[in-house]
DRENKOL-136276 format. One record per residue: residue in one letter; x, y, z of N, C-alpha, C in turn. Coordinates in pm, 1 decimal. Each point is the difference from the previous one (the first is absolute). Layout:
N
> aa|n.X|n.Y|n.Z|ca.X|ca.Y|ca.Z|c.X|c.Y|c.Z
> A|X|Y|Z|X|Y|Z|X|Y|Z
...
% end
This chain:
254
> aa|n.X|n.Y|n.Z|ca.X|ca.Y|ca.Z|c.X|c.Y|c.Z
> X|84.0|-119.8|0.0|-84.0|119.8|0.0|87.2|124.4|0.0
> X|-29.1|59.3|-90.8|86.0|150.8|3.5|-43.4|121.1|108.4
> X|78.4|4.4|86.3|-82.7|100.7|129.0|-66.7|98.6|-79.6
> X|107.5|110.6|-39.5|-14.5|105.1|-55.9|-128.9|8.4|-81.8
> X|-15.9|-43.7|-73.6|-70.2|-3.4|-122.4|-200.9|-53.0|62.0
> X|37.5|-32.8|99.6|-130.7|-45.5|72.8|-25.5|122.9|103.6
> X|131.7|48.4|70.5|-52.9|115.5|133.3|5.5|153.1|-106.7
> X|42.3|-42.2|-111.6|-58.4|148.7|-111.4|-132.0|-16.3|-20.4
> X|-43.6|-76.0|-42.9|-143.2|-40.4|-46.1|-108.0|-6.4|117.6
> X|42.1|-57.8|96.3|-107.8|60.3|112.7|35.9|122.9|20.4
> X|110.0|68.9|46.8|28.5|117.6|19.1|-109.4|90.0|-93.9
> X|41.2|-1.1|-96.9|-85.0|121.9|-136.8|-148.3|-52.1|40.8
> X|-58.7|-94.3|15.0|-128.8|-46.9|-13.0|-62.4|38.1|122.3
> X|126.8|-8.6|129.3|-93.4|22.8|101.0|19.6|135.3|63.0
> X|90.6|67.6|-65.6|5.3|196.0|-2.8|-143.2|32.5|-58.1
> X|-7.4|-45.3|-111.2|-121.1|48.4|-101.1|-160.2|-48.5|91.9
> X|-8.4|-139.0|-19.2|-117.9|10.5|164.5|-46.7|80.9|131.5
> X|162.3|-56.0|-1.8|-24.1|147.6|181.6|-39.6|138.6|-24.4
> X|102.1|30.2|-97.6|-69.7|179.4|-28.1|-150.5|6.7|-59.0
> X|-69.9|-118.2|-92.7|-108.7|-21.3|7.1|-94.5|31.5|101.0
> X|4.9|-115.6|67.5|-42.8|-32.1|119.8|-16.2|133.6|108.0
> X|126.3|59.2|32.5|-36.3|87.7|36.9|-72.6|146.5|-42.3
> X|-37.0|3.5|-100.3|-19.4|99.1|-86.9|-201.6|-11.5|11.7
> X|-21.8|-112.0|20.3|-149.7|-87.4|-40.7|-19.8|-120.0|36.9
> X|-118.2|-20.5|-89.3|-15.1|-131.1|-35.6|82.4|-68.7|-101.3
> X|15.9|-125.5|45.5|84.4|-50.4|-113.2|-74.6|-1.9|-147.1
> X|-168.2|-110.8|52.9|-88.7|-33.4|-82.1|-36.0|107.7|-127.1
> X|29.1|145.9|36.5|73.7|154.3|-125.8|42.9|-24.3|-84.4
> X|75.1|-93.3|-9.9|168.6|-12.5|-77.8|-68.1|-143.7|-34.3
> X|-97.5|-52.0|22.5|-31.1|-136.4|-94.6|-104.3|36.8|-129.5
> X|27.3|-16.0|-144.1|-88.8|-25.2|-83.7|56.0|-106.7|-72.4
> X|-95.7|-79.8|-8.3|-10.3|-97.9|-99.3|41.4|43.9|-125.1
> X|-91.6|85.0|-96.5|36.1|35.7|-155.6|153.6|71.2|8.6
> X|-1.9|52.3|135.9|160.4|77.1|-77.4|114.1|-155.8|28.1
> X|-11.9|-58.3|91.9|84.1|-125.6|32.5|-14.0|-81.9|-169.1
> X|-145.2|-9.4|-47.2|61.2|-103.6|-150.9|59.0|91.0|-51.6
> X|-34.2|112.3|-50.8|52.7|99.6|-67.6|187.9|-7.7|4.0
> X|47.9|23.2|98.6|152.5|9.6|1.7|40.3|-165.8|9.5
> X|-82.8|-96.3|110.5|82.3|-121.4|-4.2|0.6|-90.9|-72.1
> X|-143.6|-1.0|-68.9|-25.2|-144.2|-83.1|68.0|84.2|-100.8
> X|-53.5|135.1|-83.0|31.4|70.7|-120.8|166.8|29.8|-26.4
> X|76.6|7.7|148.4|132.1|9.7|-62.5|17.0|-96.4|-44.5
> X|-8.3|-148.6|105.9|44.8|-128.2|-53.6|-57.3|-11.9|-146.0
> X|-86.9|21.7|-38.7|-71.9|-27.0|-109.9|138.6|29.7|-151.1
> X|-16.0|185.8|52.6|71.3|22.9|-88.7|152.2|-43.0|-8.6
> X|69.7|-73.9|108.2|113.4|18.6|3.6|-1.0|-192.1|-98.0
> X|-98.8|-20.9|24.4|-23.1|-216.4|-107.6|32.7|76.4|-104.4
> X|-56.3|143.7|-39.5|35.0|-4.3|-165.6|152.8|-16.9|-50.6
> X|61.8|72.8|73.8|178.2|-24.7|-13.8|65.4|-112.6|30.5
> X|-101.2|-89.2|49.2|92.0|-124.7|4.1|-69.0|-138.8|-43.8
> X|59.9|-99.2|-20.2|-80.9|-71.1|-56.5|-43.1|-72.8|180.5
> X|-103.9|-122.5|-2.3|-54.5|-38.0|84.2|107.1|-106.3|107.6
> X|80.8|-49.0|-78.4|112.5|-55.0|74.3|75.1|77.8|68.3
> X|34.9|78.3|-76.6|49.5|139.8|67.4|-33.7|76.2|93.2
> X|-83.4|49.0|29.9|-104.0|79.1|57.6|-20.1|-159.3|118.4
> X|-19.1|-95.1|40.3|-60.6|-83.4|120.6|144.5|-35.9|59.6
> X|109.7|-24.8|-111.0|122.2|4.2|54.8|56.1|71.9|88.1
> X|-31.3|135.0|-30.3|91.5|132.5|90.9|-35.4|-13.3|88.7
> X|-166.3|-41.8|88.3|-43.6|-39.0|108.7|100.8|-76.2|51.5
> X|37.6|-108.9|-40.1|128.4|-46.6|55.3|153.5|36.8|26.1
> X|66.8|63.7|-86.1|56.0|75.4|23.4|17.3|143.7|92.4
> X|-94.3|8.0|5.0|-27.5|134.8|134.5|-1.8|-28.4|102.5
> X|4.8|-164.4|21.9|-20.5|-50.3|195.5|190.1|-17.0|-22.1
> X|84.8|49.1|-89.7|131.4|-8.7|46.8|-31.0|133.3|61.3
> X|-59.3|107.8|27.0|36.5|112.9|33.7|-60.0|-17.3|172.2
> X|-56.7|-90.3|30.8|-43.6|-45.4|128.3|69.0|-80.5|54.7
> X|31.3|-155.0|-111.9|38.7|-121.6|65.5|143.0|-38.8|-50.4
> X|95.5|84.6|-60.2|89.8|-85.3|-32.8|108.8|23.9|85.4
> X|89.3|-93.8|36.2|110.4|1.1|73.7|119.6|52.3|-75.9
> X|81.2|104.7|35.3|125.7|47.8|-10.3|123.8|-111.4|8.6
> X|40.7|-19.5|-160.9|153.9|-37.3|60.9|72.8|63.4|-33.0
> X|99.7|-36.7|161.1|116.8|85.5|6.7|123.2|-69.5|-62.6
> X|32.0|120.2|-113.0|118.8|-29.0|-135.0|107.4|-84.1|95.3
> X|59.0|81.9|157.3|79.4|-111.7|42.5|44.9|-107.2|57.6
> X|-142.7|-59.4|3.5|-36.7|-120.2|35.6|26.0|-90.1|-128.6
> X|-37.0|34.3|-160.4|-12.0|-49.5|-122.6|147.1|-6.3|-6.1
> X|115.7|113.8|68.9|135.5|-16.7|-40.1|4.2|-76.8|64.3
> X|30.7|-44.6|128.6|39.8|-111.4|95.6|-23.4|-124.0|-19.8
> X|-114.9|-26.0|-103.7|-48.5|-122.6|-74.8|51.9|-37.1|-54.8
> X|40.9|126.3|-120.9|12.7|1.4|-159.0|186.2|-83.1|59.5
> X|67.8|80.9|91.6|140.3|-43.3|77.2|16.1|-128.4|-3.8
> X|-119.8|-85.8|44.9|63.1|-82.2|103.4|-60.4|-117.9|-129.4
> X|-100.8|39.6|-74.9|-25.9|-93.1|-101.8|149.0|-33.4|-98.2
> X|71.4|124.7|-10.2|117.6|-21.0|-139.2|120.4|-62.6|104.7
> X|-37.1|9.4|126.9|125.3|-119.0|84.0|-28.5|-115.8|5.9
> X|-95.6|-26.3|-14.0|-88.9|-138.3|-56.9|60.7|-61.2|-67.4
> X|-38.9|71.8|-148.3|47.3|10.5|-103.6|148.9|-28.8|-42.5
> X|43.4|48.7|55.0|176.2|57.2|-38.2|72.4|-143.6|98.9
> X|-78.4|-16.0|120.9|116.2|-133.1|49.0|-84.6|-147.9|-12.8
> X|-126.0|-20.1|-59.5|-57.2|-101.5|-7.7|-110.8|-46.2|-146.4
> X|50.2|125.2|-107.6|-71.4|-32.0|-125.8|-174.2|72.0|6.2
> X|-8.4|12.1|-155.0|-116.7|59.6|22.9|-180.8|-72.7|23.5
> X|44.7|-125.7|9.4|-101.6|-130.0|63.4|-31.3|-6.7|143.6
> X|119.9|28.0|55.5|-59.8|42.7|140.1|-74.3|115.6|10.4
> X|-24.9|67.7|-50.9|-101.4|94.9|0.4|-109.9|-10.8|34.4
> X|-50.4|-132.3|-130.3|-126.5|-35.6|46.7|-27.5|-36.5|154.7
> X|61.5|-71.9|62.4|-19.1|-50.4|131.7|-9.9|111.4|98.2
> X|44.3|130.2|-4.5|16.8|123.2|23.1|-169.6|78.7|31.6
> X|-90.8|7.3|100.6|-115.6|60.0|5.2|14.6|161.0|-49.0
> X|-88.3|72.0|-87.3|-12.3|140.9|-30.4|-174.0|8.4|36.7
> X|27.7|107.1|54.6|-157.1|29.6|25.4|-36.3|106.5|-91.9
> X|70.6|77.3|-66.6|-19.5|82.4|-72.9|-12.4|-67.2|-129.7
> X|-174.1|7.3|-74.5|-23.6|-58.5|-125.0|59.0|29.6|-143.9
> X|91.3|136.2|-14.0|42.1|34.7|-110.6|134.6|-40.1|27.4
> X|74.3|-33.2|106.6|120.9|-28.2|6.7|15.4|-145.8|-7.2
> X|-126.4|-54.8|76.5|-27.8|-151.4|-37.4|31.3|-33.9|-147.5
> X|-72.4|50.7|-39.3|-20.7|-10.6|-182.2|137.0|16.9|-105.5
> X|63.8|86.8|92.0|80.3|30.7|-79.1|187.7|-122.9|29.1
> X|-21.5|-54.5|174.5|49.0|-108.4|-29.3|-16.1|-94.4|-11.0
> X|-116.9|-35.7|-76.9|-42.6|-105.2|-0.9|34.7|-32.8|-194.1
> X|9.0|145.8|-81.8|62.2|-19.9|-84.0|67.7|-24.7|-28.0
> X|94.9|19.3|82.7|151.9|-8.5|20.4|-9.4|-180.3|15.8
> X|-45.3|-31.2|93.1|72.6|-134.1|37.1|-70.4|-96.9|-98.0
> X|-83.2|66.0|-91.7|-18.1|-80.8|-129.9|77.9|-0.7|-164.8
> X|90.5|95.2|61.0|139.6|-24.7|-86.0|-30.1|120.7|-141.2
> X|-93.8|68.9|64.0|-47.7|127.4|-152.9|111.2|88.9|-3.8
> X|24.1|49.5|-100.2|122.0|91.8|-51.4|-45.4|129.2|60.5
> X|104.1|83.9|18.8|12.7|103.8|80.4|-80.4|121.9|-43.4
> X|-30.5|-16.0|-173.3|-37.4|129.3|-19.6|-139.4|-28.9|-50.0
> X|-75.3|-147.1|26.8|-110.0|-53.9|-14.7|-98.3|-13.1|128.8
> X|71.1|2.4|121.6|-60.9|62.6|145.0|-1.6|123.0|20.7
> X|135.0|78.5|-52.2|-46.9|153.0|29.5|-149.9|33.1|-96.9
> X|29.8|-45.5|-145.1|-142.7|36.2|-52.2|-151.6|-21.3|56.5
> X|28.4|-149.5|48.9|-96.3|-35.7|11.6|-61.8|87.7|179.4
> X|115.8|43.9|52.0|-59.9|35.7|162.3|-25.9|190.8|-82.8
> X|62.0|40.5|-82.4|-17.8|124.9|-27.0|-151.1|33.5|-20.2
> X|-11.3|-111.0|-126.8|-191.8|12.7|-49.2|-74.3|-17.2|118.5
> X|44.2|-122.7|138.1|-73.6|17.8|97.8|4.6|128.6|69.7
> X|79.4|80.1|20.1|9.0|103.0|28.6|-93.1|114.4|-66.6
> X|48.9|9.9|-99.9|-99.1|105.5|-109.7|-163.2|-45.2|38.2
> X|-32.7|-148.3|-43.8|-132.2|-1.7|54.3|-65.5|73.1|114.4
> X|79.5|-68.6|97.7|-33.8|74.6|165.7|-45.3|113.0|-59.3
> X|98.8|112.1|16.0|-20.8|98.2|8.7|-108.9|75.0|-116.7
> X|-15.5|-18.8|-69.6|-105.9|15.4|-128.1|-134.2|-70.5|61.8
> X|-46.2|-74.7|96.9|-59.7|-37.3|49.5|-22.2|121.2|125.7
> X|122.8|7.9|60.4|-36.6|120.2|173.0|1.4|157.3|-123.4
> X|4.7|-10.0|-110.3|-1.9|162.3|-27.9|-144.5|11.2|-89.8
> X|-94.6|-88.3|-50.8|-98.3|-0.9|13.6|-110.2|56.8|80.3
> X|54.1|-135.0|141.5|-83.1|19.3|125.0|24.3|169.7|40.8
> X|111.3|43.3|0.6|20.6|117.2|-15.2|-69.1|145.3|-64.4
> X|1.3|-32.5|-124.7|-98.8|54.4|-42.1|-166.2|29.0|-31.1
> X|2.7|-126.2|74.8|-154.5|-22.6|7.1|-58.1|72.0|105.5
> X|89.1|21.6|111.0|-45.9|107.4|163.3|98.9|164.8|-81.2
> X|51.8|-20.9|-49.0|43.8|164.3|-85.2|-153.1|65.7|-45.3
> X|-53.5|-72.2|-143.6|-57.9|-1.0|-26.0|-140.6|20.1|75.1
> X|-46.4|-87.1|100.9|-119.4|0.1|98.5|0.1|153.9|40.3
> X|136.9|44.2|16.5|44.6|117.1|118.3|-38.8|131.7|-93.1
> X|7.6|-21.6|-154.9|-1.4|106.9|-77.5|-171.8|3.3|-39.3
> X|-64.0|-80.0|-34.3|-95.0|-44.0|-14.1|-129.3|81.4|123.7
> X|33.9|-68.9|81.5|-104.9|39.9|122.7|-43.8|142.2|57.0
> X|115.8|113.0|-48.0|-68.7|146.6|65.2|-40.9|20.5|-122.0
> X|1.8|-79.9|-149.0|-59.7|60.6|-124.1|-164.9|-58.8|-1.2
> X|-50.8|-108.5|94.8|-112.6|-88.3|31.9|-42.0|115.5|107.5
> X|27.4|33.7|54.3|-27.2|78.6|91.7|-60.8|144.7|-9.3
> X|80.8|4.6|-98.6|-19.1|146.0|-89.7|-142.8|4.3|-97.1
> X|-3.3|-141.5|-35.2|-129.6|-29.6|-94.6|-136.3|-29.2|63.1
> X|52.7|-14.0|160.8|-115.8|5.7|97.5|-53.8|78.9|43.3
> X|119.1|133.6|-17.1|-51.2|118.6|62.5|-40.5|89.4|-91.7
> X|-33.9|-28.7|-159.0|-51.5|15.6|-106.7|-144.8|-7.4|3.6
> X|8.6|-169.5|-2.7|-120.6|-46.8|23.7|-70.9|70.7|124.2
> X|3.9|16.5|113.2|-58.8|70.5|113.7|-35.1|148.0|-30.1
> X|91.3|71.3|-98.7|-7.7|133.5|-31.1|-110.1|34.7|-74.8
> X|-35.1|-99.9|-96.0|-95.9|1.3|-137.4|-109.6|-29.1|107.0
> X|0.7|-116.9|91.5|-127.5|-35.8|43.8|-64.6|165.9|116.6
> X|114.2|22.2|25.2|-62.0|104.3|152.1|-34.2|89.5|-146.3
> X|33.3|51.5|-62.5|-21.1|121.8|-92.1|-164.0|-13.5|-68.1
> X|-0.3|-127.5|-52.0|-96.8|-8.9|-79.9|-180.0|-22.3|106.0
> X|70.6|-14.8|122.1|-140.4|-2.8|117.9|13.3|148.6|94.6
> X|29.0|101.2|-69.1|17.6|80.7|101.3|-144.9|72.7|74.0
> X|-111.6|-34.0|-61.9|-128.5|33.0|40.5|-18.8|-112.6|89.6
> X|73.8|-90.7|26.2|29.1|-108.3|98.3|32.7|23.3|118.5
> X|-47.8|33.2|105.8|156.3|33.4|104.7|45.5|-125.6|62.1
> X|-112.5|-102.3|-2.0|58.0|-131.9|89.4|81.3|-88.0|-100.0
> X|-10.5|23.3|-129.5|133.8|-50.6|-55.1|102.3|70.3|-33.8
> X|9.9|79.0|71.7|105.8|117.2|-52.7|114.3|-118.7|128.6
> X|15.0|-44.9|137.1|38.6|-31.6|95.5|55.3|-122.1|-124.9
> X|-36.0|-145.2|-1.5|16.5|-127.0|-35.2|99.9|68.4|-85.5
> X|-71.7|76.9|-109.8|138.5|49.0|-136.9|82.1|31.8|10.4
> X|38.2|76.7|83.1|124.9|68.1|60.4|79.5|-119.0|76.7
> X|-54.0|-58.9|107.5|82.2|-59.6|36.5|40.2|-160.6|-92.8
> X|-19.4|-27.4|-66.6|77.7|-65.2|-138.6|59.7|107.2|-69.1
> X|-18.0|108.0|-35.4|78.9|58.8|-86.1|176.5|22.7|121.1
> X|-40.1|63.5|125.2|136.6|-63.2|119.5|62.1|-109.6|14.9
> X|-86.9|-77.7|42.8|45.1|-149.6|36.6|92.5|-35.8|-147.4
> X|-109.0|-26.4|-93.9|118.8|-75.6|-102.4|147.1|75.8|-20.5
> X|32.9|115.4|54.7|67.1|68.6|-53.9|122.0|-52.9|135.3
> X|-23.7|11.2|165.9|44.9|-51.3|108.3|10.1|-156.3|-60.0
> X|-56.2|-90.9|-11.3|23.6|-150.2|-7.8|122.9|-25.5|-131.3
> X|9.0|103.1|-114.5|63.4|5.6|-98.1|153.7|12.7|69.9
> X|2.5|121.0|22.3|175.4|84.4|132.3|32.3|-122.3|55.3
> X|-89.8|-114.4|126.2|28.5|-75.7|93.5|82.1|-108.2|-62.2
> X|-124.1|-69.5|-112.2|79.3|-111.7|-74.4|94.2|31.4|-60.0
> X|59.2|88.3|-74.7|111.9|40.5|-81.4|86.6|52.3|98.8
> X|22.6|20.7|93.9|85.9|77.1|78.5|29.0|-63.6|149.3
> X|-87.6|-49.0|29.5|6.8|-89.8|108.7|-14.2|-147.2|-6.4
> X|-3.4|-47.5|-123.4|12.7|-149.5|-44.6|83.8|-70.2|-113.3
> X|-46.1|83.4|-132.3|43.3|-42.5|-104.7|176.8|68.2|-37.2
> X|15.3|91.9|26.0|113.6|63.7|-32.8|69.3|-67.8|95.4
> X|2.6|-8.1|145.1|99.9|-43.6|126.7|17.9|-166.1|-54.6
> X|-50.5|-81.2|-89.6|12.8|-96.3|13.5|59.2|-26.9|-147.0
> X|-32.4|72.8|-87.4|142.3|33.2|-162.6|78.2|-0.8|89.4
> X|50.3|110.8|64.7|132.7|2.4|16.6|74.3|-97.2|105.7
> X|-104.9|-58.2|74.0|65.8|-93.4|108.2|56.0|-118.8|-85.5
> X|-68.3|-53.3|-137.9|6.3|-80.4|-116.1|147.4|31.7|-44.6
> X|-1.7|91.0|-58.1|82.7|58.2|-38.2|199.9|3.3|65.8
> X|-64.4|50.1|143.2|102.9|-85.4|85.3|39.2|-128.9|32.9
> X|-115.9|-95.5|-14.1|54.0|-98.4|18.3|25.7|-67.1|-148.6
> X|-28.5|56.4|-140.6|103.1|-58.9|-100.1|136.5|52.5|-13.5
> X|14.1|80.4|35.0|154.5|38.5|16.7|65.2|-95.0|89.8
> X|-33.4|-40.4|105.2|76.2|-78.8|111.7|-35.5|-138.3|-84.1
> X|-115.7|-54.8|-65.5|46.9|-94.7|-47.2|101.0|-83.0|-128.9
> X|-43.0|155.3|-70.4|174.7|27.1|-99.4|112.6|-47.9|17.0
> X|12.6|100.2|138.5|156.4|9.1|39.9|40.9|-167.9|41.4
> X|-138.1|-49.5|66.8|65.6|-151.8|82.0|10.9|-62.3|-129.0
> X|-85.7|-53.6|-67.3|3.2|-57.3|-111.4|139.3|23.0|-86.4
> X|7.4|124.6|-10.5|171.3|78.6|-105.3|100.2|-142.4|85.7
> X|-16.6|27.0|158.5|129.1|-44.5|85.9|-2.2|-146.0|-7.4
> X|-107.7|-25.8|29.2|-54.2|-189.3|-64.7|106.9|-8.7|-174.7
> X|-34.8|38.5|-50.0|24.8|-65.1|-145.8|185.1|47.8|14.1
> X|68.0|122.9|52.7|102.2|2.6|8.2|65.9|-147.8|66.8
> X|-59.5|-18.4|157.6|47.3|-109.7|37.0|-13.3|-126.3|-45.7
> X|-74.1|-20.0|-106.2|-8.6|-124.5|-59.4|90.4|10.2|-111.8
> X|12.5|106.3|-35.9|96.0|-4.5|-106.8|149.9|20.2|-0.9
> X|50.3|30.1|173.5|88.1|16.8|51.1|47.1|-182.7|41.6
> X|-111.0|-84.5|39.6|48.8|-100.5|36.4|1.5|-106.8|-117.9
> X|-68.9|12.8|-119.2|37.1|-71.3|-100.4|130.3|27.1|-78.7
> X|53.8|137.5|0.4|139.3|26.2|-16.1|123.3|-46.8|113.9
> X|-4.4|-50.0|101.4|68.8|-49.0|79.8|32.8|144.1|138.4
> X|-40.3|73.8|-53.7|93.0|114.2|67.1|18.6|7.2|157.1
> X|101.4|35.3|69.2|51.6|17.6|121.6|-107.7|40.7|69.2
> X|-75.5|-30.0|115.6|-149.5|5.4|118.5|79.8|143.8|41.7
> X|98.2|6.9|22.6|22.7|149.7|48.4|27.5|139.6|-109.6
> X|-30.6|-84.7|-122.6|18.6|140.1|-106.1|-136.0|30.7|19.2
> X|-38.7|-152.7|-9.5|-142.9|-0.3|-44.4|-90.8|117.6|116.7
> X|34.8|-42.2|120.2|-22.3|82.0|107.2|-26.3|180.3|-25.3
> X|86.6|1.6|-54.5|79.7|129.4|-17.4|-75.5|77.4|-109.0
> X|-60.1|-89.9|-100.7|-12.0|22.9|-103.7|-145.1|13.8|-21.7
> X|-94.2|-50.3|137.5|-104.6|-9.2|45.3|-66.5|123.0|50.5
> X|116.4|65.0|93.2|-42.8|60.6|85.2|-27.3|173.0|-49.8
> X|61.4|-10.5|-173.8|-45.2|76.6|-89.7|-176.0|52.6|2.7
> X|-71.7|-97.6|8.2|-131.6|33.1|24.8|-41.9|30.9|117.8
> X|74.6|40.5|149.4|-42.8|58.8|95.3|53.0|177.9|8.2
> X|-90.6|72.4|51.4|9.9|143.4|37.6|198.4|-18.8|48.0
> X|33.6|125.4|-33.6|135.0|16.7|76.4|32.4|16.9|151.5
> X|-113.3|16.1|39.4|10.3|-20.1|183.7|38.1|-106.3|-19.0
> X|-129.4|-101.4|-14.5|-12.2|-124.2|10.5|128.9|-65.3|-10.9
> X|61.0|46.2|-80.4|125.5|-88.9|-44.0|92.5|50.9|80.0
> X|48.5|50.7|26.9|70.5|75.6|118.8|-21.1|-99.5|93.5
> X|-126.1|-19.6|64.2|-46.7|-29.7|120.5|48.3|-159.9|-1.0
> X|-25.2|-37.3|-111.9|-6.9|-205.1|-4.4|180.0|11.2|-45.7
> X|65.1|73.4|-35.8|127.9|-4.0|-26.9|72.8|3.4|140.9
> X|-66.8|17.8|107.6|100.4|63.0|120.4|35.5|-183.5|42.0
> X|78.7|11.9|132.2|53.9|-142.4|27.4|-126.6|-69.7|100.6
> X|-30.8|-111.3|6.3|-100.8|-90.5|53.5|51.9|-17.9|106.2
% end
């Protein structure tokens, strides 16, 4: 579970209640027509840009912005280490016998200890790579999109409410209902795009970069240990993909 990304989301949701709440009634701030209006109608419009696989997919992809676990790059070095000492004093068959809990690093020695040529695993873990991410930049754009989408649903609500209060103005008891849809959709539009859909692009967004970088360090170390190379170049050569603190810090003496 990602703390952050859960105590933001109550946070924004339950700022926006309370000042509600205290302001009134909540039951104010409920209409039905403006709620389809921005929620069913963004989603609506946002199916047109994607196809239907697409569009039920990103649903999945968006619980990484809740549920996915962080790995830490130097934990993947300390692996990636101790796998090419494996390697280097007992052949690349012991490998297999070797547990990886990490599924792309799995994969990638598992190529290895099936004897594939060096520049036929990098391909083949690269396209896995490219997939991934063409997959999380989708999901990505699908809450971009939601985020751009929804104050323009909102906007078309408070259209709709404008035409309706205008055209009953010998009305006075619908002058109240019209107005408040022509508000509401316009408030429910701001909330979802700003307090849902945008915070969760970019939380996406962050977490394809971090899965880049591990993945980049995965396919280096596999391709570091099918070349034979020294566990302490390799080390060294690893630690390229951590921040320069970082490296500082894991460089000092144990």
């Amino acid at each position: 579970m990602d703390i952050a990304t859960l105590l933001g989301l109550i946070g924004a949701f339950g700022i926006i209640i309370a000042a509600i709440a205290t302001g009134g009634s909540i039951g104010l701030f409920i209409n039905v027509p403006s709620i389809l209006i921005v929620i069913v109608g963004s989603f609506a419009v946002v199916l047109m840009s994607f196809t239907m696989r697409q569009f039920f997919g990103s649903f999945k992809v968006g619980l990484n912005a809740f549920f996915n676990k962080p790995i830490n790059p130097s934990d993947l070095i300390d692996v990636g280490v101790e796998l090419a000492q494996i390697a280097r004093k007992e052949g690349m068959v012991a490998l297999e016998q070797h547990e990886v809990e990490n599924p792309f690093l799995r994969k990638g020695i598992m190529l290895c200890v099936d004897g594939h040529p060096p520049e036929l695993v990098r391909k083949m873990l690269n396209k896995d790579i490219n997939q991934t991410i063409e997959r999380h930049e989708i999901g990505r754009n699908f809450f971009s999109t939601l985020g751009n989408i929804a104050p323009a649903m909102g906007m078309i609500g408070t259209l709709i409410g404008l035409v309706q209060m205008l055209s009953n103005m010998d009305d006075p008891k619908s002058i109240g209902p019209a107005m408040a849809i022509a508000l509401l959709t316009t408030l429910y539009g701001a909330i979802l795009a700003n307090a849902f859909a945008i915070p969760i692009a970019d939380k996406l967004a962050l977490r394809s970069n971090e899965e880049r970088v591990n993945r980049n360090l995965i396919l280096e170390t596999i391709s570091a240990i099918q070349e034979g190379i020294n566990p302490r170049v390799l080390e060294e050569l690893l630690k390229t993909f951590l921040p320069e603190s970082k490296r500082t810090t894991d460089e000092e003496p144990r």
